[in-house]
BATI-123448 format. One record per atom (N, C-alpha, C): x, y, z. Coordinates in steps of 0.1 Angstrom, whole numbers, plus 5000, padded with zeros to 4 digits. Layout:
N
XYZ ...
***
This chain:
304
500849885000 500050005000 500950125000 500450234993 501150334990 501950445009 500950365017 501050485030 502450405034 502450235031 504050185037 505050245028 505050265017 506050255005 506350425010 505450505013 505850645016 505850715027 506150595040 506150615054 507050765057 507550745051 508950895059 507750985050 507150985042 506651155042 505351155051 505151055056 503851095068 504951085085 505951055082 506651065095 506951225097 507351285084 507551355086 506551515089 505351465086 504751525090 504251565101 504351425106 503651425125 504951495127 506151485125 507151545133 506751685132 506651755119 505751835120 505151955130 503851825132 503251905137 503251875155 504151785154 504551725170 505551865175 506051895168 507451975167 506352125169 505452145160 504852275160 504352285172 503552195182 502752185194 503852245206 505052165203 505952165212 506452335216 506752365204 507452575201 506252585208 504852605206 503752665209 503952685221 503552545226 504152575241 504552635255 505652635244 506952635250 507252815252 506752845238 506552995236 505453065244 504453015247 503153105247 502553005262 503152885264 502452815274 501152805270 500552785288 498952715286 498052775293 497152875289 496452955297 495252875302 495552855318 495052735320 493452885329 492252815330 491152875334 490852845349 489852915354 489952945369 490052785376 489352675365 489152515371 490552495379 491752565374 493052485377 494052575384 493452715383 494052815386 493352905405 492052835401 491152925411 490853075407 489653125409 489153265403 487453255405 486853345396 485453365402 485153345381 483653315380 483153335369 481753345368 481553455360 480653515359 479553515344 478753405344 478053455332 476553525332 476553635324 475653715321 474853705309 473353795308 472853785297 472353945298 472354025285 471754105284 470554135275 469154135277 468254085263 468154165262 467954295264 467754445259 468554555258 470354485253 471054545251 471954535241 472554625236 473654545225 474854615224 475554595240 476754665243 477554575234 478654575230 480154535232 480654455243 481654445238 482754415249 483554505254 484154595249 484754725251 483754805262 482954815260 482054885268 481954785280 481354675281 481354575292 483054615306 484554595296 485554605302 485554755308 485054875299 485254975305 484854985321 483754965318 482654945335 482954885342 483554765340 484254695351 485654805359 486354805346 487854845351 487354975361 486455015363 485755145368 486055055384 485954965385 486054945396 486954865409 488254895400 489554855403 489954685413 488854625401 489254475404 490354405401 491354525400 492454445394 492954365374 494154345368 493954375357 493554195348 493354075362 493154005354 491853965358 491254015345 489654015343 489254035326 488453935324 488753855312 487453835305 487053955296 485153915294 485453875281 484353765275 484153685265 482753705262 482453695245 481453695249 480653585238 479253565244 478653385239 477353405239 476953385227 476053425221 475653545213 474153625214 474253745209 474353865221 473853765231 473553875241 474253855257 474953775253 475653665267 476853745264 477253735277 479053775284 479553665294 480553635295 481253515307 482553655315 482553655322 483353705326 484453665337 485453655341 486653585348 487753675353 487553645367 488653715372 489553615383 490053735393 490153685407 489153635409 489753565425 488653495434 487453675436 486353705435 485453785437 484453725448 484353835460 483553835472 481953845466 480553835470 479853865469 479353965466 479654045475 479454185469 480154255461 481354205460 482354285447 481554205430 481154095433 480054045422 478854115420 478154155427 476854255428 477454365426 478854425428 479054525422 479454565406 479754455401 480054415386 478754395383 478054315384 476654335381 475854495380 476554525392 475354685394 476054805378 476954785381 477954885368 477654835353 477054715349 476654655338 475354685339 474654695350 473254685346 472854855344 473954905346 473855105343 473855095333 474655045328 474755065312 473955015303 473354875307 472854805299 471154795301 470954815315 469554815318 469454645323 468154585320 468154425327 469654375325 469854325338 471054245333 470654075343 470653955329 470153825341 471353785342 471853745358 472953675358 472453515358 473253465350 473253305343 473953195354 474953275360 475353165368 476753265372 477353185386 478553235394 478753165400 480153095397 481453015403 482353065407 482653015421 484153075425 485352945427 486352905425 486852825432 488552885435 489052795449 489952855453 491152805449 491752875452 493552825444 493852675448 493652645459 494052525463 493252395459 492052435455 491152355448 491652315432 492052445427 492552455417 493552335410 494852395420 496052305418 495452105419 494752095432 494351955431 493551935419 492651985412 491951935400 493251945392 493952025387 495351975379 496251835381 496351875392 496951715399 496251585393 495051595395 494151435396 494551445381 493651565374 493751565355 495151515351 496251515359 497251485349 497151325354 496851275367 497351155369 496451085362 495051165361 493951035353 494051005340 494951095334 495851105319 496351025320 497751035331 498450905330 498250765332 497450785339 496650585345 495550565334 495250625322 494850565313 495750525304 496750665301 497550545291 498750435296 498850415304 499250305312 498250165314 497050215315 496650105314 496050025301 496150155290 495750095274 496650035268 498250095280 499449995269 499449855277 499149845290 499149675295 498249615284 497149715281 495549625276 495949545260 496749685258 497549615242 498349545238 499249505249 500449435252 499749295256 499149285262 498249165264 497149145253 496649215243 496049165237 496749145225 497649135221 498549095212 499049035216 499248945230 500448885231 500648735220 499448705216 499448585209 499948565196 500348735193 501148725177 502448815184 503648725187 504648775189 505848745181 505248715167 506348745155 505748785146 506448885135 508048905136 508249005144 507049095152 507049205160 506549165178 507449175184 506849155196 505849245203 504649155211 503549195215 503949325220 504349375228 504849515240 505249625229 505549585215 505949665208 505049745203 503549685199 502549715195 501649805207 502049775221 501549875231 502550025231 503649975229 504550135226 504650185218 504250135204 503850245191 502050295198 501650215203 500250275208 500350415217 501150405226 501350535239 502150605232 503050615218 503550695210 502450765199 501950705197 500850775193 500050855201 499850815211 499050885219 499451065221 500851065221 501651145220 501551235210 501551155199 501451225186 499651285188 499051225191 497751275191 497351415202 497551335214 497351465220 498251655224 499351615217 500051715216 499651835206 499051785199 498551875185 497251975190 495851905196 494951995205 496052095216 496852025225 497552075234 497752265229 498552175213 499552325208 498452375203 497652355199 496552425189 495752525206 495652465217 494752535228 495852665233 497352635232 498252715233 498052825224 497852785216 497852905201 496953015206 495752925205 494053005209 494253105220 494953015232 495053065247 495953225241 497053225237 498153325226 497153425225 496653415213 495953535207 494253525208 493553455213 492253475213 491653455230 492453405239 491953455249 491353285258 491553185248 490853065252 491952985264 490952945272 491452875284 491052775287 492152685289 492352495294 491452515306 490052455309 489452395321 489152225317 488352185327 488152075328 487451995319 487152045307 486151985298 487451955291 488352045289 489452005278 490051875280 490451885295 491051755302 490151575296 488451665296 487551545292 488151535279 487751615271 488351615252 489451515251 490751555260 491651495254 491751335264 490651285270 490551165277 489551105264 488851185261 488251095250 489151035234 489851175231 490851155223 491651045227 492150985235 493050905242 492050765239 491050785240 489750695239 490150635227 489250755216 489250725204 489850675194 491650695193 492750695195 492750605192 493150475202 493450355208 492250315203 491250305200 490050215194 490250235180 490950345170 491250305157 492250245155 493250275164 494350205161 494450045165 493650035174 492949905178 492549805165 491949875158 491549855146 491749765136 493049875135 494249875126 495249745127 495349715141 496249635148 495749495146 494449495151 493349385148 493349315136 492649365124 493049345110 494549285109 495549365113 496549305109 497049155117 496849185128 496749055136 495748935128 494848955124 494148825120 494648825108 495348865099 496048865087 497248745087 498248795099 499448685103 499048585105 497948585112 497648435117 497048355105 496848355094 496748305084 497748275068 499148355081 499848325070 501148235077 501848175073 502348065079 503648105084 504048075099 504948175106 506448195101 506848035096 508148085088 508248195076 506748245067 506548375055 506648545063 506648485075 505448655081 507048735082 508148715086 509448775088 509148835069 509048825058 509848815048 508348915040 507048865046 506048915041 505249025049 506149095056 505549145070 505049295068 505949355054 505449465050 503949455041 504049375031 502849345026 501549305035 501949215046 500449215057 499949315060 501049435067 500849575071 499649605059 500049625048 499549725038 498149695039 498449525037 497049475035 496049505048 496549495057 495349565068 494949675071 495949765065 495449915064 494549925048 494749885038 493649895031 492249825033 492249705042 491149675044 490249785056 491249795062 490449935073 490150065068 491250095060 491650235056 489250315056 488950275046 487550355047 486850355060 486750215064 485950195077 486750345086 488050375088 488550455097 488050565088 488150625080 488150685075 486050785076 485650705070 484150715073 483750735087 483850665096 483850675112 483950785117 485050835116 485750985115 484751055115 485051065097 484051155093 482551215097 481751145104 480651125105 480651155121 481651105130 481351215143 482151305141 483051365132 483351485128 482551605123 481451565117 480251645112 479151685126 479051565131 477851645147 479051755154 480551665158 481351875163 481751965156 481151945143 481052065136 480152085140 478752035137 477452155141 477252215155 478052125169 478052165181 479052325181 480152315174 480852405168 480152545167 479552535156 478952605150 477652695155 476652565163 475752555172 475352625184 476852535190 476752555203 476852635212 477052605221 477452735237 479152765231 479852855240 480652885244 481752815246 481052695257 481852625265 481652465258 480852415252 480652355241 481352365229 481452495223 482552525214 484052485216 484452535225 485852475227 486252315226 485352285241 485052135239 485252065226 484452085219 484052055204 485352045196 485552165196 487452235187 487952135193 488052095207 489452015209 489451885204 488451825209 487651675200 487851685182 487351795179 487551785158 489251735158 490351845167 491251865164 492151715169 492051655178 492651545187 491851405178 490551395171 489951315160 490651275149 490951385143 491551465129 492651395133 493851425141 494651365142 495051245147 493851175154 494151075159 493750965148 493150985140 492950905125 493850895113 494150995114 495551005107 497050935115 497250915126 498050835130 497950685129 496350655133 496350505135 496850475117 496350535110 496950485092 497850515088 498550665091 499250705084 501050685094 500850655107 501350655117 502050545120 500850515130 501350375138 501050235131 500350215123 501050095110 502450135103 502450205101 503750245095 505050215104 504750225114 505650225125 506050075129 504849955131 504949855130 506249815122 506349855109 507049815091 508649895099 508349965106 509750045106 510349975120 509749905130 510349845142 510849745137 509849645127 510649575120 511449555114 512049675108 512849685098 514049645107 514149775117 515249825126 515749655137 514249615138 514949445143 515549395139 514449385121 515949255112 517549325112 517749435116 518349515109 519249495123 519249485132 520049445148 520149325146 519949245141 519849085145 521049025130 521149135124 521649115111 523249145116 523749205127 524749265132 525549145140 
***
């Protein structure tokens, strides 16, 4: 199949865009939201107004809450607003200064959480990251163990958790970018995004693995060393649409949620299209390929 015969120009891509996530980063970091930070949040509606945002920030800064305070706005007539931790009444006072200007003002909802609360939801979020993919590479490593030539089983769990890599790093740099110039911030839904990514991920590449697994086992063990590139191919062309199609088709409902949605839905959405997109493109263009190249690099030690 054409994806094994032209492995290094899809290697070089992920490097790519593995490499582009990484500068992002690294440059601009991760503007992470009150979930992980602690702060107060404020969402508003105004149905009989059609301020701005500029106007919204003026009124506030009127009342020297300090300079990180962060209004968004969702919908036609909706504001979210984010600051410091905010006391009650310094909230009724942001409210009183918007509703001068604007006339009805309904407040939609107000969250505070504290710094310390903060850091522990970061904590758990990274560890519940890591105890899944830890436990998807035991799950792959054992479910392959029954075809341990010409590629050993544990090999197929570590091109898995490298992928994973390749997958979620791309949303990561893409939320860095956003967070950069548009203002968008990592809370807890993203943490969900990219646990589903991690999901989704691993069930195409599963796929992929599968197919090829019931491929070897019908071909006779002394051929598979000699025929091992052509199995590859052959199981990525038999999957290649099914992945392909799959995709596509819950790529279309987070477009409309996208497009649709709330605010806080929107993002969600973005990070699932983007962590999808890429994670479909690995299990084909990726981690089969990767299989053909561990192999290579084996015969290729053993040859020494």
């Amino acid at each position: 199949m054409f994806v094994i015969r032209h492995r290094k120009i899809f290697y070089c891509l992920s490097l790519i865009l593995v490499v582009s996530s990484i500068v992002a980063v690294s440059l601009w970091g991760i503007d992470f939201g009150i979930d992980f930070t602690g702060g107060s949040l404020l969402e508003i509606n105004l149905p009989n107004s059609s301020l701005d945002k500029t106007v919204i920030e003026q009124a506030i800064s009127s009342l020297n809450l300090g300079k990180d305070f962060l209004v968004q706005e969702t919908g036609d007539t909706g504001f979210i607003l984010k600051s410091k931790t905010l006391s009650t009444n310094e909230k009724d006072a942001v409210v009183s200064v918007i509703r001068e200007r604007a006339g009805e003002v309904e407040e939609i909802k107000f969250n505070s959480i504290g710094p310390t609360l903060g850091r522990e939801l970061r904590s758990k979020a990274l560890l519940a990251i890591i105890v899944v993919i830890l436990s998807i590479m035991i799950y792959v490593a054992i479910a392959f163990s029954g075809v341990s030539k010409p590629v050993s089983s544990w090999k197929y769990g570590l091109i898995t958790v490298i992928a994973f890599v390749h997958d979620v790093s791309v949303p990561i740099g893409l939320f860095s970018f956003l967070g950069r110039f548009y203002g968008v911030e990592v809370d807890t839904l993203f943490v969900i995004a990219i646990l589903v990514v991690l999901g989704y991920s691993v069930n195409d590449t599963i796929v992929v693995f599968d197919r090829i697994r019931e491929n070897l086992k019908n071909i006779p063990e002394n051929q598979r060393n000699s025929r091992f590139d052509d199995i590859v191919g052959e199981g990525l062309s038999q999957t290649f649409g099914r992945s392909i199609n799959t995709s596509l088709t819950t790529l279309l409902a987070l477009f409309a949620l996208v497009i649709l949605g709330s605010e806080a839905t929107k993002w969600f959405s973005l990070a699932l299209i983007a962590g999808i997109t890429v994670g479909t493109y690995s299990s084909i263009f990726f981690a089969a390929p990767m299989l053909v190249t561990m192999h290579k690099w084996q015969n290729r030690n053993l040859k020494r």
